[in-house]
GUMAR-816032 format. One record per atom (N, C-alpha, C): residue in one letter; atom name; x, y, z; residue number from 0. Coordinates in pm, 1 decimal, always signed. Layout:
// GUMAR-816032
(atom A, CA, (X, Y, Z), NUM)
...
//
This chain:
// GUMAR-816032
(atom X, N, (-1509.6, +117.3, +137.2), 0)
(atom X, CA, (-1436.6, +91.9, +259.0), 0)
(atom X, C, (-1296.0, +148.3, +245.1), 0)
(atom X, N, (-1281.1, +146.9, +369.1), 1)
(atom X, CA, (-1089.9, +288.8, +340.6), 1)
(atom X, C, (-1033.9, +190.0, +462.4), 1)
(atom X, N, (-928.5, +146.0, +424.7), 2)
(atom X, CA, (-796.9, +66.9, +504.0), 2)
(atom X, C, (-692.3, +193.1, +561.3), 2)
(atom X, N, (-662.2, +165.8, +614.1), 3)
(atom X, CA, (-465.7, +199.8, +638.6), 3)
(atom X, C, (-371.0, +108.3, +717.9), 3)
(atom X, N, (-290.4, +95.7, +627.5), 4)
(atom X, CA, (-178.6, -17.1, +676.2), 4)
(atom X, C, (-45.1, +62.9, +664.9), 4)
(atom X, N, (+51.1, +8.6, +775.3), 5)
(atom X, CA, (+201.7, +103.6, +774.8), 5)
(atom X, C, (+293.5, -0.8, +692.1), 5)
(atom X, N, (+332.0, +85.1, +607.7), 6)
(atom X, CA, (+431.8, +18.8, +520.8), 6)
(atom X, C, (+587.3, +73.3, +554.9), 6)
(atom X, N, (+672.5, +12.0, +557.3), 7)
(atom X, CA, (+760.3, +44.6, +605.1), 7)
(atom X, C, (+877.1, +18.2, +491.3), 7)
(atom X, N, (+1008.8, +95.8, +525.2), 8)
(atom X, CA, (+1110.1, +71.3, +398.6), 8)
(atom X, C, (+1108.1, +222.6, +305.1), 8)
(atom X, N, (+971.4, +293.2, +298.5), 9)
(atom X, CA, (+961.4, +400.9, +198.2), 9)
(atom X, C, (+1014.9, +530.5, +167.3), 9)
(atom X, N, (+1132.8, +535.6, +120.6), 10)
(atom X, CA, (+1227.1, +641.9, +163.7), 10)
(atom X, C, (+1243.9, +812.2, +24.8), 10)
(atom X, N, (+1160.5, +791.9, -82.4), 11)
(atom X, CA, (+1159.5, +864.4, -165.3), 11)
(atom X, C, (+1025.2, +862.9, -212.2), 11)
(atom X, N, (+1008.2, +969.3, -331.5), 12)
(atom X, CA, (+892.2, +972.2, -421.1), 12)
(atom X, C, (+859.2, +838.6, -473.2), 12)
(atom X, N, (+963.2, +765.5, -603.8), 13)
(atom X, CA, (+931.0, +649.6, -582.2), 13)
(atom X, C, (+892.8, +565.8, -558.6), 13)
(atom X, N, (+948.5, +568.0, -409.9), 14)
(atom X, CA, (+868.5, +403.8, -337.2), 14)
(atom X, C, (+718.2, +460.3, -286.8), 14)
(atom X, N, (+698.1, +584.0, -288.4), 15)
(atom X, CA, (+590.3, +607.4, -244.6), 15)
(atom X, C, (+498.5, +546.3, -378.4), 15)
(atom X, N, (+547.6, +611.9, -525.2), 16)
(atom X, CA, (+478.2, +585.6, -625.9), 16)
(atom X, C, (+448.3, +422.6, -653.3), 16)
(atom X, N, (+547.4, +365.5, -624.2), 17)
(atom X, CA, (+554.8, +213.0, -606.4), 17)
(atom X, C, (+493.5, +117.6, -574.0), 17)
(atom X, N, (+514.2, +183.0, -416.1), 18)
(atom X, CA, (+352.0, +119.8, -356.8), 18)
(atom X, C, (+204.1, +110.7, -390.4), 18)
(atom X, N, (+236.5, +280.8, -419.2), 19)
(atom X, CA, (+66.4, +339.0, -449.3), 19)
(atom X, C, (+24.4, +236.4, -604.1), 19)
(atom X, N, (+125.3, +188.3, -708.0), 20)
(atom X, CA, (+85.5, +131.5, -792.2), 20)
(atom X, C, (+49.7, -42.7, -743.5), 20)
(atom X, N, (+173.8, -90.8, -656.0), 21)
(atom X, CA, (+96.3, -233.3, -625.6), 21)
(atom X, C, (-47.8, -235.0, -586.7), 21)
(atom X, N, (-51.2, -132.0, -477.7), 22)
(atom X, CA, (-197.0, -167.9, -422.8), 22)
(atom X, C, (-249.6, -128.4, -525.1), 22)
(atom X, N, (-302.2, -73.0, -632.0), 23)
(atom X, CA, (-390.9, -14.5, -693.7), 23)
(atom X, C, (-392.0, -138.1, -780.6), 23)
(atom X, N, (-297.4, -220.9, -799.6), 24)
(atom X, CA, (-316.2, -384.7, -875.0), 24)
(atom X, C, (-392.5, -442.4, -803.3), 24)
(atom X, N, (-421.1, -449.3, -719.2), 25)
(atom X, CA, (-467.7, -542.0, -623.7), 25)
(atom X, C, (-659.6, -575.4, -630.9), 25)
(atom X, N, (-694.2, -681.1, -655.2), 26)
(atom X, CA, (-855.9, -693.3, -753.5), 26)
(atom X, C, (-914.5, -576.7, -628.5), 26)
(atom X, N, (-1021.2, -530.4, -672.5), 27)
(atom X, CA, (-1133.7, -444.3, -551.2), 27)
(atom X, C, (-1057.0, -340.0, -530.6), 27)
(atom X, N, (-906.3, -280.9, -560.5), 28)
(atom X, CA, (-873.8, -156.3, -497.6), 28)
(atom X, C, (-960.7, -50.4, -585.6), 28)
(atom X, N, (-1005.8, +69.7, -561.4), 29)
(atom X, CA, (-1027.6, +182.4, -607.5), 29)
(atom X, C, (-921.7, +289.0, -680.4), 29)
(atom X, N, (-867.3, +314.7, -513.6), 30)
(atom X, CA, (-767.2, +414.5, -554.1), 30)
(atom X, C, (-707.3, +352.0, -364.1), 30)
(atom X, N, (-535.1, +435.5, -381.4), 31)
(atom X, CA, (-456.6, +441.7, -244.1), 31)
(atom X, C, (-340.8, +547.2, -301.8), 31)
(atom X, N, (-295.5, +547.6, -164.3), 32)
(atom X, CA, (-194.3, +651.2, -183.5), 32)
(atom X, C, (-131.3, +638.4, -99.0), 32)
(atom X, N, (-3.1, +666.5, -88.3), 33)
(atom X, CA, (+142.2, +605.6, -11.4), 33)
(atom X, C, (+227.9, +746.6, +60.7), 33)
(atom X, N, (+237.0, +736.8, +188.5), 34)
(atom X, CA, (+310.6, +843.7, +252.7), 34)
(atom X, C, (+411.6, +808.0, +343.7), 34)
(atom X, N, (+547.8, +893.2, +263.9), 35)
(atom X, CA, (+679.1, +762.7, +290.4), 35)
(atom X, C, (+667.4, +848.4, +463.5), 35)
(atom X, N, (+631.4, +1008.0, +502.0), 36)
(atom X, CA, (+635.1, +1057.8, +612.2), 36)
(atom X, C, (+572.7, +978.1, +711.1), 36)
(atom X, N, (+490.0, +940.6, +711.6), 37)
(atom X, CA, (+412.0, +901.1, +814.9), 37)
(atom X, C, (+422.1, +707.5, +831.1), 37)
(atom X, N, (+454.7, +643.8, +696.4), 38)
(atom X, CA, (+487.6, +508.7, +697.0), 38)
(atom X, C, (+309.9, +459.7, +695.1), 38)
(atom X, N, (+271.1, +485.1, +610.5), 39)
(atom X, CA, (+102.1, +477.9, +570.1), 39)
(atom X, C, (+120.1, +448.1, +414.6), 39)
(atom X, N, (+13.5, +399.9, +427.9), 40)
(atom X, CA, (-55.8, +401.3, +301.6), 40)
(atom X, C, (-203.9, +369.1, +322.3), 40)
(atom X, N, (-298.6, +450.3, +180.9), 41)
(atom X, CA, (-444.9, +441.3, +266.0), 41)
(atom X, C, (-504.1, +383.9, +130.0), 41)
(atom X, N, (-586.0, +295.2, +198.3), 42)
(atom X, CA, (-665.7, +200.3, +32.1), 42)
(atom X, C, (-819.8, +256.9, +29.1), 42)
(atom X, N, (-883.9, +248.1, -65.5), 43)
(atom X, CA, (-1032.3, +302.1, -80.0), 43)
(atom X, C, (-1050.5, +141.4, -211.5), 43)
(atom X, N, (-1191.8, +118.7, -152.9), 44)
(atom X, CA, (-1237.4, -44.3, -236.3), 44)
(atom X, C, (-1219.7, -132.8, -86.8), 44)
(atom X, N, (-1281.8, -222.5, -172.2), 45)
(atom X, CA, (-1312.9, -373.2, -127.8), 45)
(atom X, C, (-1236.6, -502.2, -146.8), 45)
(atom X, N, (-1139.5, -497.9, -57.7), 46)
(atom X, CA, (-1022.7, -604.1, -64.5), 46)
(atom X, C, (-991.5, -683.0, +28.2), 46)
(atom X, N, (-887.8, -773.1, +41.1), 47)
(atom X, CA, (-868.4, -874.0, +162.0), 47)
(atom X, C, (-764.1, -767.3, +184.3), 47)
(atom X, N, (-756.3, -780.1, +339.2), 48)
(atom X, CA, (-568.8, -736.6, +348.2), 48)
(atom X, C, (-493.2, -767.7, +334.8), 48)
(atom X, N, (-511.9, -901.0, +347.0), 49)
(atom X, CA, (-362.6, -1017.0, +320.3), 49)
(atom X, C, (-285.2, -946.7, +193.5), 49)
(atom X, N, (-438.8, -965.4, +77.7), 50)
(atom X, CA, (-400.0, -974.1, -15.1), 50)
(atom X, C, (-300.5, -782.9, -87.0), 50)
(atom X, N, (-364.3, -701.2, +14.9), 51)
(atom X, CA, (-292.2, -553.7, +20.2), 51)
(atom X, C, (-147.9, -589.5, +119.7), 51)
(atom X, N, (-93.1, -639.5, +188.5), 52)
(atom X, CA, (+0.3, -684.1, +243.3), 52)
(atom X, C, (+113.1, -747.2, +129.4), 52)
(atom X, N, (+54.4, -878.6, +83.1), 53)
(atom X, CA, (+127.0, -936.5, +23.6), 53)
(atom X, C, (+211.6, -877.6, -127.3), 53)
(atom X, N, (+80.8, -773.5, -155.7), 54)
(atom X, CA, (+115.4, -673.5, -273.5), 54)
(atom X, C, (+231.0, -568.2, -240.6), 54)
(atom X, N, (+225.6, -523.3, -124.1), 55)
(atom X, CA, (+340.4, -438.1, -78.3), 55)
(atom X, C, (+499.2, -535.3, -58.8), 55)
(atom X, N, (+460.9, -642.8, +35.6), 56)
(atom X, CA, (+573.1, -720.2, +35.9), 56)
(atom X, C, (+624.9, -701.7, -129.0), 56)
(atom X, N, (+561.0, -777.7, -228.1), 57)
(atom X, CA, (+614.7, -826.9, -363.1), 57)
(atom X, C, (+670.4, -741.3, -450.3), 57)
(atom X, N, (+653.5, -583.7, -338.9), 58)
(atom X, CA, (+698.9, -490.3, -410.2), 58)
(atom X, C, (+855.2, -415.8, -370.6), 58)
(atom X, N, (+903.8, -510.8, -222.4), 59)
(atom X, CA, (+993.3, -457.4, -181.8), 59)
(atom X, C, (+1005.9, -384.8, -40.5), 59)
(atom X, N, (+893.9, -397.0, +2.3), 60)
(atom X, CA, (+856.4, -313.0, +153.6), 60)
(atom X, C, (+759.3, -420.6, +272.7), 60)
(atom X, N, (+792.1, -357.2, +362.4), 61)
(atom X, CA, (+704.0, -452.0, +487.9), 61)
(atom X, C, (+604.1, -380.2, +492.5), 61)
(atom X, N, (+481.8, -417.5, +488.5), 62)
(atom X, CA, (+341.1, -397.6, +554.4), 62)
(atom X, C, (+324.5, -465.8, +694.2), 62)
(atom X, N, (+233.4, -388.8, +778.2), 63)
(atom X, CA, (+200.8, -405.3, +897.8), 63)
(atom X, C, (+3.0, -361.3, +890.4), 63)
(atom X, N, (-41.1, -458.2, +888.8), 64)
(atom X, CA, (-189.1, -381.9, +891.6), 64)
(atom X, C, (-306.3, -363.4, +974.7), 64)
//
């Protein structure tokens, strides 16, 4: 299953890398990847969203999903 949720706040390589590492903590993720252009990020796996939300929050950024 493939998500996309807008994360917002993401202003460099970094936070892109940042993100892309919370969600990839997150139990059931596969793989994701974070695009500070577009205010995306896209998940691949089997997860709650909350729980992809709450991982972005804890990382410093707003999710919207």
């Amino acid at each position: 299953m493939s998500l996309q949720i807008t994360v917002k706040g993401m202003t460099c390589d970094g936070c892109e890398q940042t993100v892309r590492e919370a969600l990839e903590g997150v139990s059931g993720v596969e793989r994701a990847t974070a695009d500070r252009a577009t205010d995306t990020a896209t998940i691949d796996g089997d997860t709650d969203l909350e729980n992809l939300r709450q991982a972005v929050e804890d990382a410093g950024y707003s999710a919207v999903g």
